[in-house]
C-alpha positions as CSV (number, residue, x, y, z in Angstrom):
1,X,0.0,0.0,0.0
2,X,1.4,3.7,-0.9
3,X,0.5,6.0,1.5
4,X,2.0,10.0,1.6
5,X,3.0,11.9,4.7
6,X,0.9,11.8,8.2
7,X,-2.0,9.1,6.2
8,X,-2.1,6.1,8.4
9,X,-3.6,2.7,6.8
10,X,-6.2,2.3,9.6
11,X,-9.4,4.6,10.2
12,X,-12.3,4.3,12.6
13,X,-15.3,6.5,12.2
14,X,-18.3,6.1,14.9
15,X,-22.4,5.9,13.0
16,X,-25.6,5.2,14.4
17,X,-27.8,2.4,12.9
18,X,-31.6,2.1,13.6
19,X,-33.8,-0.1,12.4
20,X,-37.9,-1.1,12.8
21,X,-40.3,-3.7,11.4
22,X,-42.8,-5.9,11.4
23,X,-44.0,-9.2,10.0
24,X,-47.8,-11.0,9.5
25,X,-47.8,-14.4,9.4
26,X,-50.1,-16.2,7.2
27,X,-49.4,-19.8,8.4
28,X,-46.8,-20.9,10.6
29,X,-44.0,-21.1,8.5
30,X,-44.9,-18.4,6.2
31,X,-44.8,-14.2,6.7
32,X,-44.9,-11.3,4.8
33,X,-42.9,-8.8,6.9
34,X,-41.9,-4.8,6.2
35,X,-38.6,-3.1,7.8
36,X,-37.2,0.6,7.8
37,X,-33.6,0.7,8.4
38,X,-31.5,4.2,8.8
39,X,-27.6,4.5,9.1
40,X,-25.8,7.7,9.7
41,X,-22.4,8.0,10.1
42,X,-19.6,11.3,9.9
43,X,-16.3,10.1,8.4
44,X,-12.7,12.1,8.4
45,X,-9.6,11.6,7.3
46,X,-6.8,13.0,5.4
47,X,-6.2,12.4,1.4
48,X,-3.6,14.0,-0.3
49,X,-2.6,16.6,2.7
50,X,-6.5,17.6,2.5
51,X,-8.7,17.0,5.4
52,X,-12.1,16.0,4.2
53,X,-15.2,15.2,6.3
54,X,-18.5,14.3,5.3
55,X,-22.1,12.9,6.9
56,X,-23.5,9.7,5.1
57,X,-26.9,8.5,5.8
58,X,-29.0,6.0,4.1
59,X,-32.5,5.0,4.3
60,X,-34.0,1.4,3.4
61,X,-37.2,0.6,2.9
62,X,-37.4,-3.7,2.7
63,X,-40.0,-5.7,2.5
64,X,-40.5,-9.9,1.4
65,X,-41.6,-12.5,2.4
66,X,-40.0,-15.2,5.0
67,X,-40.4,-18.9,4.8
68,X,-39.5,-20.5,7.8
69,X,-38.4,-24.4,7.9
């Protein structure tokens, strides 16, 4: 790996990740189920001799069904 003056190969950012959902089950071994799932996290480190920071979040919206053996 190539890295330039004061970049180290190792970073560690902190996030939160929060997640909700249900499920309806039709028999016992099948469910149709719906989830909502947010991540947020605040990443910096230097590229280049550049410090750069930014704030990420997602948002997922899943839904399926399960079939359970």
């Amino acid at each position: 790996m190539c890295r330039s003056r004061g970049e180290d190969a190792n970073d560690t950012s902190l996030g939160v990740k929060v997640g909700a959902g249900v499920a309806w089950h039709f028999t016992p071994v099948i469910a149709m189920f719906g989830e909502y799932r947010f991540t947020h996290f605040s990443p910096e480190f230097t590229f280049g001799g550049t410090d750069v920071s930014t704030d990420l979040n997602t948002h997922w919206v899943l839904v399926g069904v399960s079939f359970r053996f």
